[in-house]
C-alpha positions in Angstrom: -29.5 37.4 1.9 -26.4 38.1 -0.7 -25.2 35.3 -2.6 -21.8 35.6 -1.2 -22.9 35.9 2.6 -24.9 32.3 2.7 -23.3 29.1 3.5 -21.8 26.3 1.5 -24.9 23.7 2.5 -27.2 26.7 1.7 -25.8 27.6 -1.8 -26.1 24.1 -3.0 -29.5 23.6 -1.0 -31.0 26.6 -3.4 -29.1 25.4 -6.5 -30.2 21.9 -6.7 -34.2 23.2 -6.1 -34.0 25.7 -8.5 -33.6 28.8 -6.3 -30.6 29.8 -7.5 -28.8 29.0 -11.0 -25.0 28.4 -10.2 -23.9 30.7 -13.1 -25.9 33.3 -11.0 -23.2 32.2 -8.0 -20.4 32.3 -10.0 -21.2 35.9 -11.4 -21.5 37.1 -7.5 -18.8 35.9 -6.8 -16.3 37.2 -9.7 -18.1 40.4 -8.8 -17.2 40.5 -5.2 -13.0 38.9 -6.7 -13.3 42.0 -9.2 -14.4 44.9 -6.0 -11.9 43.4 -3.0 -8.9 41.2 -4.5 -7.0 44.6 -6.2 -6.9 45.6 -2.2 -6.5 42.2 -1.1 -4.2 40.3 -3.2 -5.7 36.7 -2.1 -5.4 35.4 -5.8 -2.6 34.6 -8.0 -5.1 33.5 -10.7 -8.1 33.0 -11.5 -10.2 30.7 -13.4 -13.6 33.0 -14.5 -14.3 31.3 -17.5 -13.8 27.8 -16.7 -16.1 28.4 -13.8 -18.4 29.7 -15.7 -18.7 27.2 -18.0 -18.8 24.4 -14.9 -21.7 26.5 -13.5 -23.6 26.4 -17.2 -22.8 22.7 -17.2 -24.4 22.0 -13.3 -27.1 24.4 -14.1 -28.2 21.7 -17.7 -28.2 19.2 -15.6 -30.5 20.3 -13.5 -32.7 21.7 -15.6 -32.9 18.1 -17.5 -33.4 16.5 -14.5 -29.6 14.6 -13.7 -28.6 13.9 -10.7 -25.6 16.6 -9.2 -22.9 16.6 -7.2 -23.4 17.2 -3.0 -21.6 20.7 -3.6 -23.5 21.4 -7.0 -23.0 25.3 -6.9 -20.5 26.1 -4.5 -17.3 28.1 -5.4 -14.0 26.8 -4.2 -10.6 28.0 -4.6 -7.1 25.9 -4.1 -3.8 27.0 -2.4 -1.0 27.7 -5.3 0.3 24.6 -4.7 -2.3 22.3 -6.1 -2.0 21.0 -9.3 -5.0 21.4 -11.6 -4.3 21.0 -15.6 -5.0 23.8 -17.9 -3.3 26.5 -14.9 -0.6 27.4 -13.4 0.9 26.1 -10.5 3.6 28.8 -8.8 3.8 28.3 -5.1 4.4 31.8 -5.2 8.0 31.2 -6.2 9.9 32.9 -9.1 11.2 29.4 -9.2 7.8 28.0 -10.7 6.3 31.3 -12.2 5.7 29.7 -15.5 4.8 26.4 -14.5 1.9 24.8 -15.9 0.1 22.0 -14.2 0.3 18.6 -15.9 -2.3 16.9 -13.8 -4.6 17.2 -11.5 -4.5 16.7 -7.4 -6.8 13.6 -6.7 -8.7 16.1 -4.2 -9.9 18.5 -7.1 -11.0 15.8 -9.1 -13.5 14.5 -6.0 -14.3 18.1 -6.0 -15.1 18.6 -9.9 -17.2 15.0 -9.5 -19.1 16.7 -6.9 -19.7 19.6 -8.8 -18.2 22.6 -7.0 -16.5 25.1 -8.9 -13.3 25.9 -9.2 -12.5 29.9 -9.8 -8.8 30.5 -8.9 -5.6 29.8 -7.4 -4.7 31.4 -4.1 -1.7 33.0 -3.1 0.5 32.1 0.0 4.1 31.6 1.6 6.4 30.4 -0.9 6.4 26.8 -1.0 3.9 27.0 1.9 6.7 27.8 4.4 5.7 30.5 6.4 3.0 31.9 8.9 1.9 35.3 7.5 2.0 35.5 4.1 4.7 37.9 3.6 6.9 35.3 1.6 5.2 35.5 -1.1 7.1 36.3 -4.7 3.6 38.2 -5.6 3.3 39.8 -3.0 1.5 40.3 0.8 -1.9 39.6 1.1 -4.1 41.3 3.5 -6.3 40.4 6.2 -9.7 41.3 5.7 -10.6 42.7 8.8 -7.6 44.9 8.8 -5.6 45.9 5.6 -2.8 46.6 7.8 -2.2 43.2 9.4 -1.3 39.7 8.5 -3.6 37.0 7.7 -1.5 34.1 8.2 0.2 31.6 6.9 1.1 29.7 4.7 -2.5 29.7 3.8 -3.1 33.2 4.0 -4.4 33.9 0.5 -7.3 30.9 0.5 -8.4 31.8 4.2 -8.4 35.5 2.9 -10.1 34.4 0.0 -13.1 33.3 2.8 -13.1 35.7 5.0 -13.7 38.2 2.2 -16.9 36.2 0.8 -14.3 35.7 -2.4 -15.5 31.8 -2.7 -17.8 29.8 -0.5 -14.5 28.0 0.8 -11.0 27.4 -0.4 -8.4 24.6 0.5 -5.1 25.0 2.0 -2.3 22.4 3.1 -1.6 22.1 6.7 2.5 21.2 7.5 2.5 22.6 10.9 -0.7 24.9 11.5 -0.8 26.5 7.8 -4.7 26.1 7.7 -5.8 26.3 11.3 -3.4 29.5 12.3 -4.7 31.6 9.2 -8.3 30.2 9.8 -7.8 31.7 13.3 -6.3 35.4 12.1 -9.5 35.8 9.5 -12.2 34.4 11.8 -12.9 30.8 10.1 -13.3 27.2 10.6 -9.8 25.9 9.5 -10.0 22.0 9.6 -6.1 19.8 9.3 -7.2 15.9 9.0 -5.7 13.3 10.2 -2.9 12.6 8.2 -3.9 9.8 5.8 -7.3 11.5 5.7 -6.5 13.0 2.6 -4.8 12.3 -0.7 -1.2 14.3 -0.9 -1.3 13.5 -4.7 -1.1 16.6 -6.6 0.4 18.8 -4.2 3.7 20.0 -4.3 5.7 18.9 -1.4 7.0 20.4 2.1 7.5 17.9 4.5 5.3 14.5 3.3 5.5 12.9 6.7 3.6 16.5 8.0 1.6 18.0 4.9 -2.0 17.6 5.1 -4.9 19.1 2.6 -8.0 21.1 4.2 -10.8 23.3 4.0 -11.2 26.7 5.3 -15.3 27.1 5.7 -17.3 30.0 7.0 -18.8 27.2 9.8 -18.2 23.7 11.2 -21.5 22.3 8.9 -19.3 23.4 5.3 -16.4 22.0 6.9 -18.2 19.0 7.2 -19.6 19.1 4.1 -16.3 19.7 2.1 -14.8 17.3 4.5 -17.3 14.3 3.0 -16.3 15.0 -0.5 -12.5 15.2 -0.5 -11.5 12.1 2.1 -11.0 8.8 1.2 -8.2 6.8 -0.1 -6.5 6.8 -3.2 -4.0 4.7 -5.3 -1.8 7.1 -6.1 -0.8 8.2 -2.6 0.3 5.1 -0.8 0.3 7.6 2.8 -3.8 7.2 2.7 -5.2 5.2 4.8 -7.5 2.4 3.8 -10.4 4.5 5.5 -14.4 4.2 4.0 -16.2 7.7 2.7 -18.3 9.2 5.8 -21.3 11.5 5.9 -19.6 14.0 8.3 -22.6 16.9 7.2 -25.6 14.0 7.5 -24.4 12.8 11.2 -23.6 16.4 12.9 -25.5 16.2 16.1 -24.9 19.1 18.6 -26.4 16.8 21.3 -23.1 14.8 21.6 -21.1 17.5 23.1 -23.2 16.4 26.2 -21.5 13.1 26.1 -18.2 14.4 25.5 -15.1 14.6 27.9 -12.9 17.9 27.1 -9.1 18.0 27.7 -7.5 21.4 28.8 -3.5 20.8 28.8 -1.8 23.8 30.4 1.3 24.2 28.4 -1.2 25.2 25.7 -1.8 28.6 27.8 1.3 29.5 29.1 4.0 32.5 28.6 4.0 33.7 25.3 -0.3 32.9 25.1 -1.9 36.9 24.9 -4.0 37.1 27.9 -7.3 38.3 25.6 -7.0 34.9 23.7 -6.5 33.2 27.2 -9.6 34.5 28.4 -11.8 34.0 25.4 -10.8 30.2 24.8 -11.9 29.8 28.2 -15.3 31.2 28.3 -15.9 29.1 25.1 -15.0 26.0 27.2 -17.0 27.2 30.2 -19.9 27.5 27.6 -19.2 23.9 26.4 -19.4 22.9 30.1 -22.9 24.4 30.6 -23.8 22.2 27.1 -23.0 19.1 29.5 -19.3 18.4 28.9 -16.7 17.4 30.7 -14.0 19.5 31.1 -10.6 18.3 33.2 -7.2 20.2 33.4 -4.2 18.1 32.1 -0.8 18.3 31.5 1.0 17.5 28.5 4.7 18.2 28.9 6.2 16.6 25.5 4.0 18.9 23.7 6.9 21.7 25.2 9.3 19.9 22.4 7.1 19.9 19.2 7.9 23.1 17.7 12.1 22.6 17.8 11.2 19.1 16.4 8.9 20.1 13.6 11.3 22.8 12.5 14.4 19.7 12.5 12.4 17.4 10.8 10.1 19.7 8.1 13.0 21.6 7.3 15.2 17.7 6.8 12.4 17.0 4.5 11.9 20.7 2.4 15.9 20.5 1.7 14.7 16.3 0.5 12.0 17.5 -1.7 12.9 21.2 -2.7 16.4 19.4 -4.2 14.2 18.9 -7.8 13.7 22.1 -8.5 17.2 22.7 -9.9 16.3 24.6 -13.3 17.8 22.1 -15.5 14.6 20.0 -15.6 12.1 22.4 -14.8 12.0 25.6 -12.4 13.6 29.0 -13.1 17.4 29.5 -15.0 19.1 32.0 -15.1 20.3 34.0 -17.7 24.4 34.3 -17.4 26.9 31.6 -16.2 29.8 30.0 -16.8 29.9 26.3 -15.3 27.8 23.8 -14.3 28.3 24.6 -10.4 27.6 28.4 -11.2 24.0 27.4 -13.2 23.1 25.4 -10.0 24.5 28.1 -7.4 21.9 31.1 -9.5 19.2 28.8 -10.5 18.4 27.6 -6.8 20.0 31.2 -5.8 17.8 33.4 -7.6 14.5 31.5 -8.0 14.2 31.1 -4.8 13.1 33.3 -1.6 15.2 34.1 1.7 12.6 31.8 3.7 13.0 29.1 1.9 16.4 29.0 1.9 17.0 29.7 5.2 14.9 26.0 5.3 16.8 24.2 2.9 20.0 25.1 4.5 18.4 24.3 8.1 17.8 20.9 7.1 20.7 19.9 4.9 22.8 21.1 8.2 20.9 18.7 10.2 20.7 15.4 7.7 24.9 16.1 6.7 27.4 13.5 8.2 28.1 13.9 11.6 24.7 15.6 12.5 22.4 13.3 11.8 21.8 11.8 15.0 22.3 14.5 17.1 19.3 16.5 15.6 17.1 14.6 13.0 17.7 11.4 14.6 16.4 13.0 18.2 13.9 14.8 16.7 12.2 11.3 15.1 12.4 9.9 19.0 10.6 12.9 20.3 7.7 12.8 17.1 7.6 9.4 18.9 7.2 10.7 22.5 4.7 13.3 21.0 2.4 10.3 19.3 2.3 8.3 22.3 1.4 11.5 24.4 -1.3 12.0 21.7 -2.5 8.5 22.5 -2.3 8.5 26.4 -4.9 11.5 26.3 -7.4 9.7 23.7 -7.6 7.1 26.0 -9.5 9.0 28.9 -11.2 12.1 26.6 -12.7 12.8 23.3 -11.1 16.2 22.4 -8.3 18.7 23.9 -9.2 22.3 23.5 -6.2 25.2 23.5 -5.4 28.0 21.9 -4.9 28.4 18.1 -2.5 31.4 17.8 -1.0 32.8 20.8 -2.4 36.2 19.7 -4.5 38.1 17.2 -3.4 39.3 13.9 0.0 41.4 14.0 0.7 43.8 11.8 2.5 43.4 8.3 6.1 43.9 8.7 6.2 43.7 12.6 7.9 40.1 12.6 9.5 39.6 9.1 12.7 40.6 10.7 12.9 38.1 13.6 12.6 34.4 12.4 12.4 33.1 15.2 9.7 35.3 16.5 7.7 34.3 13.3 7.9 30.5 14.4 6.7 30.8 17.4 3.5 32.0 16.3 2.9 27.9 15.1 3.8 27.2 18.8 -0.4 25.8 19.7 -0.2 24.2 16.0 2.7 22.1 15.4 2.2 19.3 18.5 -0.6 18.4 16.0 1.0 18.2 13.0 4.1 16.2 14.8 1.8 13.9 16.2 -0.4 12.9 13.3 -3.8 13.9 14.9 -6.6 15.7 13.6 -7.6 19.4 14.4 -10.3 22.2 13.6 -9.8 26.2 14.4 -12.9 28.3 14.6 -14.0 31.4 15.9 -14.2 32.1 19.7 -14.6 35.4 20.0 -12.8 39.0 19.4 -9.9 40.8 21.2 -10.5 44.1 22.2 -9.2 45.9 18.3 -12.4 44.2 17.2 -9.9 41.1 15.4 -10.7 37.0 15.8 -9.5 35.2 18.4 -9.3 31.4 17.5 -9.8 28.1 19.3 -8.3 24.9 18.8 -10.1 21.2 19.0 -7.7 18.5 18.4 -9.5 15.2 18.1 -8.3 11.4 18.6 -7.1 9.8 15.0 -9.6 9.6 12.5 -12.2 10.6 14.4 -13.2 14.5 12.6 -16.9 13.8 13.5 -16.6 14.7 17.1 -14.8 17.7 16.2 -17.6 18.8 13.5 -20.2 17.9 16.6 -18.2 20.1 19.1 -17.8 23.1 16.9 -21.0 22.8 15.4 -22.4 23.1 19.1 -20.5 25.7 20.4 -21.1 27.6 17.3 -24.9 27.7 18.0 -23.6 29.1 21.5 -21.4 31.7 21.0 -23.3 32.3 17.1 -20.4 34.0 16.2 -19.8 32.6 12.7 -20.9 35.6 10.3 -18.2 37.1 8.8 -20.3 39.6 6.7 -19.0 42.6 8.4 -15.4 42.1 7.0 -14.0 44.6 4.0 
C-alpha cells in the first residue's frame, strides 16, 4: 500500500521497526502537496524543509537505538491559526498576512515531543469564522471529492488537507462545528473535545468560552492516537482542566458498544435535515443496534435555541478579542490617512473581510448599553439551559447520535450570498459547542452524487473514550473509512 493511503498507527508502526524511514514519509508526502494542493488550495504554507530535517532527526534516533515519540513519523499539519515560531501565522486575513509567530501553541510542542512532523499551515475562514471556506483572503479551497463544492468550514483547508492524503492528519479549532462539519463534507473522523480537554494557548482567539483544538484523522484509532498526545493540562491556559494523560489508542475496545445506551433526540432530524443524510444516520444506528446497543428516541427541546445563542454569544466574544488587532500594534495599516479615527476606521476597514465584520459588528450591537441583557445576557441563561439538558441525558445514556450537517457538500458560491442560510448549516453542531460536551464526526455513508454523509456522537464530559469505542465499532461495520478514491 502507498505511503500516503496507510493510517497514522500504521505509519509510526513501520517507522519505529524499521519498515519505513520517516524522511521516506515526508518525501511522499511533499510529492502528493506538490501534484494536488495547486488544484486544491488546502495550504497557505508549507514547512518542507523543516520537516525534512525532523524526519532525518526521528530516523538517527532510531537507527542508534533512542527511544521516539508514539507518533514518530506521522505528518501533521495545523489550522492558520496556530502559532508555531519560525512561520507565519495569517488566519487567512490581510490583517495578519505578514505575521510571524512568536511562540509556539502548547499543542504543537506535545506534538514535536512526540515526534510527528509538522509540514504546513492550512488555510481556512478568516479568523475561523465561517462554514465553507470561502472567507478566505487566499482564497477557496476545494473539496476533494468534488472540485466544484465546498469543503467546510472554518477548517476547510486541514480537513482537505486529509481527505487528499496531503498529511496523515491535521488539526483544526472547533467554535461551533469548525472540525466536525468539514470532517463530515470530506468524509473524516473530525473529533471537538471537551472544552478543557485541550490547551487554547497559542491559538488565536474567536470565542474562548467556545474554541476548542482537534484532529481531523482518516479513522476513529488516529483520532485516538492524536487524541493521547495533545490533551492534558497546561499552565499557561488557566481554561484546562486538571485532567491526567489517557491511553485513548491502548484502551479502544469495539466490544463496549454492546454495553452502551444510544440517545436519538428528534430535533436533530427535523425540517431543514436532507432526507439522504436522514436515512443513512439511521441505518448506521440500526447497525450499532444489531452490535448490542441500546438505542431510545428522545427529545431535546433546548437544543432548538443553540444556534441563535451561539451566534449572540461567539459573535459578543469575536468583537472582545478581534478589538487587538487595530494596526497600531500589530495587524495591517494602511497607507493614507489623516487622523487618528481615520487610521482606526481603514486599518480594521481594510484588513479585514466582510464575514468578520459582519461578526464584530453583531456582537458589539449586542454587548452596547441598553442591549446587554436583552440578548447576551439571555443568551448566557439559555448556554445554561443547554448544559443542564446536556447533563439530564448523560444521566440515563452513554452517547447521543444525530446528524452532522444537514446535507452533503454544496457547491462553491451557492450560499455566500445568504448569511443566514450559511449558519444554518452549524445547526447539528453548535448545541455541542454551547454546551461544553465532547463530540466526534465520521463517515456513515454516501448520498446519491457519490459525496459523504456524516454522523455525529456527542459523548458525556470528558469521556472521549466511549466515543473512540463507538466509532471504532461502527467503523468495522459499515468499513467505510478509505478515502483513497478521492482526487
Amino acid at each position: 500500500m502507498s505511503i500516503i493511503n496507510l493510517s497514522a498507527w500504521e505509519i509510526t508502526e513501520k517507522v519505529k521497526n524499521k519498515e519505513l524511514k520517516a524522511v521516506e514519509v515526508v518525501e511522499a508526502y511533499i510529492a502528493r502537496i506538490d501534484e494536488v494542493d495547486g488544484t486544491l488550495n488546502t495550504f497557505i504554507s508549507t514547512e518542507k524543509e523543516r520537516a525534512l530535517n525532523k524526519a532525518k532527526e526521528i530516523d538517527e534516533k532510531i537507527a542508534n537505538g533512542e527511544s521516539v515519540g508514539k507518533l514518530a513519523g506521522v505528518v501533521y499539519a495545523l489550522k492558520d491559526n496556530m502559532l508555531v515560531t519560525g512561520t507565519k501565522t495569517t488566519c487567512a486575513s490581510k490583517m495578519l498576512e505578514n505575521f510571524e509567530s512568536p511562540y509556539d501553541m502548547t499543542v504543537h510542542s506535545k506534538l514535536e515531543a512526540e515526534d510527528a512532523i509538522l509540514i504546513g499551515k492550512a488555510n481556512l475562514d478568516e479568523f475561523a469564522m465561517g462554514s465553507s471556506n470561502e472567507n478566505s483572503a487566499f482564497g477557496d479551497v476545494k473539496n476533494p471529492w468534488d472540485l466544484e463544492r465546498v469543503p467546510g468550514g472554518s477548517s476547510g483547508g486541514s480537513a482537505a488537507a486529509v481527505a487528499a492524503r496531503e498529511v496523515s492528519f491535521s488539526l483544526g479549532s472547533d467554535t461551533g462545528g469548525s472540525i466536525r462539519q468539514p470532517a463530515s463534507l470530506c468524509g473524516l473522523v473530525g473529533l471537538k473535545p471537551t472544552y478543557g480537554r485541550v490547551s487554547r494557548y497559542g491559538v488565536v482567539a474567536f470565542a474562548s468560552s467556545l474554541d476548542q483544538v482537534g484532529p481531523f484523522t482518516k479513522n476513529a484509532k488516529d483520532a485516538a492516537l492524536v487524541a493521547s498526545a495533545m490533551f492534558g493540562q497546561d499552565e499557561m491556559d488557566g481554561t484546562t482542566a486538571p485532567k491526567g494523560v489517557e491511553d485513548f489508542f491502548g484502551n479502544i475496545d469495539e466490544n463496549k458498544i454492546k454495553e452502551m445506551k444510544i440517545a436519538i433526540p428528534t430535533e436533530f432530524y427535523a425540517n431543514g435535515i436532507s432526507d439522504e443524510v436522514k436515512d443513512k444516520v439511521m441505518a448506521a444506528v440500526k447497525a450499532l443496534e444489531e452490535m448490542g446497543a441500546t438505542v431510545e428516541e428522545i427529545s431535546m427541546p433546548m437544543t432548538r435555541k443553540a444556534l441563535p445563542a451561539y451566534y449572540v454569544i461567539s459573535s459578543a466574544e469575536a468583537s472582545s478579542n478581534l478589538s487587538r488587532f487595530d494596526g497600531i500594534r500589530f495587524g495591517y495599516r494602511t497607507d493614507e490617512f489623516e487622523d487618528l479615527d481615520e487610521l482606526y476606521t481603514k486599518n480594521r476597514g481594510e484588513g479585514f473581510g466582510e464575514e468578520v465584520k459582519r461578526r464584530i459588528m453583531l456582537g458589539t450591537y449586542t454587548l452596547s448599553s441598553g442591549y446587554y441583557d436583552a440578548y447576551y445576557n439571555k443568551a448566557m441563561q439559555v448556554r445554561t439551559l443547554i448544559k443542564n439538558e446536556f447533563e439530564n441525558v448523560f444521566d440515563k445514556y452513554d452517547v447521543i447520535i444525530t446528524p452532522t450537517s444537514p446535507t452533503t457538500a454544496f457547491k462553491i458560491g451557492e450560499k455566500s450570498d445568504n448569511a443566514l442560510e450559511m449558519y444554518m448549516a452549524d445547526i447539528c453542531t453548535v448545541p455541542v459547542n454551547i454546551g461544553g460536551v465532547p463530540a466526534l464526526s465520521m463517515n456513515c455513508g454516501f448520498d446519491s452524487n457519490g459525496l459523504p454523509i456524516g454522523l455525529q456522537m456527542i459523548g458525556n464530559y470528558f469521556d472521549e473514550q466511549t466515543l473512540f469505542n463507538a466509532a471504532y465499532a461502527l467503523e468495522q461495520k459499515l468499513n467505510l473509512n478509505n478515502v483513497s478514491e478521492v482526487i
